[in-house]
C-alpha positions in Angstrom: 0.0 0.0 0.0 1.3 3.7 -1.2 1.1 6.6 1.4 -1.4 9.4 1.3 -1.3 12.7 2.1 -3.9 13.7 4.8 -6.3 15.2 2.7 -6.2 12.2 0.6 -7.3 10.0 3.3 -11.3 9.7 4.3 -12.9 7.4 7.3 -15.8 6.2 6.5 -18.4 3.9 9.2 -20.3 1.0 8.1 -23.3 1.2 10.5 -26.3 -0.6 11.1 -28.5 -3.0 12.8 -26.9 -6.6 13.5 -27.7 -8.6 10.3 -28.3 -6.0 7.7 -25.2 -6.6 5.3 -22.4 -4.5 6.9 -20.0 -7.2 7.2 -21.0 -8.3 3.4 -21.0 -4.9 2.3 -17.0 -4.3 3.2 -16.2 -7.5 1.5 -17.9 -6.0 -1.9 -16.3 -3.0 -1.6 -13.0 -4.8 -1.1 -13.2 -6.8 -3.9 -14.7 -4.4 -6.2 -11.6 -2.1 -5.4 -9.0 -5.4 -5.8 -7.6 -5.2 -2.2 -9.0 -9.1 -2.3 -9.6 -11.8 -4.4 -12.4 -13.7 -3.4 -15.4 -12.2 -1.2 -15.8 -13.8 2.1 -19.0 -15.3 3.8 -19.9 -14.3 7.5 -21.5 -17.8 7.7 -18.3 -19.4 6.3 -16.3 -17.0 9.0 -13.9 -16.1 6.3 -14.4 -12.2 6.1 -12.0 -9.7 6.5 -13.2 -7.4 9.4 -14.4 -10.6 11.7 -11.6 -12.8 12.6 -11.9 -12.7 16.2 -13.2 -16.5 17.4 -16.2 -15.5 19.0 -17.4 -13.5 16.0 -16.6 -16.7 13.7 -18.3 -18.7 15.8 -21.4 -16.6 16.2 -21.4 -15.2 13.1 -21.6 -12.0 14.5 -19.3 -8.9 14.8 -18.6 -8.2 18.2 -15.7 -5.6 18.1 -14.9 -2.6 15.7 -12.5 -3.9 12.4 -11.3 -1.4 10.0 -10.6 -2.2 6.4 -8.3 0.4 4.1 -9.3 0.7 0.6 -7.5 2.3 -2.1 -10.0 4.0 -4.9 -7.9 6.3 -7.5 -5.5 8.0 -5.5 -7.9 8.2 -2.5 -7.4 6.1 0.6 -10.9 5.1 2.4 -10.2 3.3 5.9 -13.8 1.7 6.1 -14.7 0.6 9.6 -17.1 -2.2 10.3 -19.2 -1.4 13.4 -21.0 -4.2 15.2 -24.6 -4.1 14.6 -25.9 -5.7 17.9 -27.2 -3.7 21.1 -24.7 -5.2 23.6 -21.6 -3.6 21.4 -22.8 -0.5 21.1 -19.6 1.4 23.0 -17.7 0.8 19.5 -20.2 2.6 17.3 -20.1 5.4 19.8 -16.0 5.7 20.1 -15.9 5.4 16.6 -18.4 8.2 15.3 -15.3 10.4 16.2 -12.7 9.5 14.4 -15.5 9.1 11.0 -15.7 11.5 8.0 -18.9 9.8 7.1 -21.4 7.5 8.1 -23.0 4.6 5.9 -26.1 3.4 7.4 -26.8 -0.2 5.6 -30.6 -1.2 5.9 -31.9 -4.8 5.5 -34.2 -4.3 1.8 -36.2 -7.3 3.9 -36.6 -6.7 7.4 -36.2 -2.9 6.9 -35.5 -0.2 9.7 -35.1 -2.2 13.2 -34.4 -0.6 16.8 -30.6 -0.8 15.9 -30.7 1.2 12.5 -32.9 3.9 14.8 -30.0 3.8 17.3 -26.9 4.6 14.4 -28.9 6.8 13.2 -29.8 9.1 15.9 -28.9 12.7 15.4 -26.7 13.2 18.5 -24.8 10.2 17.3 -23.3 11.7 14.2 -21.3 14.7 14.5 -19.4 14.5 11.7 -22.6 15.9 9.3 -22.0 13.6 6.4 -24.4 10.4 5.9 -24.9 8.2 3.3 -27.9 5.1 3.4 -27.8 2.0 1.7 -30.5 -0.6 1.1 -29.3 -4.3 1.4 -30.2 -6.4 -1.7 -32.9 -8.9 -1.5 -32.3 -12.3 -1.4 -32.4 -13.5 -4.9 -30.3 -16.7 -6.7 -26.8 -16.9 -5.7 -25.5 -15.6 -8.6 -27.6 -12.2 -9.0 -27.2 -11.9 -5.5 -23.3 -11.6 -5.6 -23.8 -9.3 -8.2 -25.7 -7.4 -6.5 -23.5 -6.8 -3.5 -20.5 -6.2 -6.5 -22.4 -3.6 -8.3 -23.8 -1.8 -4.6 -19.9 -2.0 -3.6 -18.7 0.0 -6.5 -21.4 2.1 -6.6 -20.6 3.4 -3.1 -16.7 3.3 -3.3 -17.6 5.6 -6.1 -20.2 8.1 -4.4 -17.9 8.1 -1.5 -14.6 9.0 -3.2 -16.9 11.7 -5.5 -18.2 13.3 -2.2 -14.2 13.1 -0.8 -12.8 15.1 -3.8 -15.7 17.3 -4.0 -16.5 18.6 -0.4 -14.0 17.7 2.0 -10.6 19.4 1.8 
């Protein structure tokens, strides 16, 4: 990986309630961008952000994970917030340190007590926040592409609003 200058460096937070596609959602983007070369599966415990044993064992994250991304000349640091109630303490420290917030909602089970808690304006200080709808469940095949197109589409958007608005 190449270093950045500071204004050439964004934090972005994957929020949401626990379930909705964060985890999945940081694997698309990695891939789309080429930092990997095969997504991973939360239910296969192979993803990048959850490789604590108790989070591949539940299938669940249970601690804060940062992933950096590199998207022409621009270096997002895309941190994977746990989604559950119990570790909310890391969506809180993190908000911080976060030039923007990605709220990811389950297209399915839609807005639940979680995605009303990330959400909350007191939360976000940092004024920037970006929602994204989970794809519905579909074949296997459409489903992947789904998460691949939704992954560049956002890696996109979020390196557009970087070089446009925040220097």
């Amino acid at each position: 990986m190449k270093t950045y200058d500071a204004p050439n460096i964004r934090n972005v937070l994957l929020v949401g309630h626990g379930g909705a596609g964060k985890t999945t959602l940081l694997e698309a983007m990695l891939f789309t961008s080429g930092a990997i070369t095969r997504m991973g599966k939360v239910e296969d415990g192979n993803t990048v952000s959850d490789l604590e044993p108790e989070e591949v064992k539940k299938g669940i994250s249970v601690s804060l994970a940062v992933a950096p991304i590199e998207w022409k000349d621009v270096k997002v640091n895309v941190l994977d917030a746990p989604g559950y109630a119990d570790f909310v303490g890391d969506l809180r420290s993190a908000i911080r340190a976060v030039d923007a917030v990605l709220l990811v909602v389950s297209a399915v089970d839609g807005v639940e007590v979680q995605t009303e808690v990330a959400w909350e304006p007191g939360l976000c200080d940092c004024g920037r926040r970006l929602l994204a709808l989970r794809p519905v469940p579909v074949a296997r095949h459409a489903l992947r592409a789904a998460w691949l197109a939704l992954g560049f589409l956002l890696l996109v958007l979020v390196c557009a609003m970087l070089a446009s608005s925040w220097s």
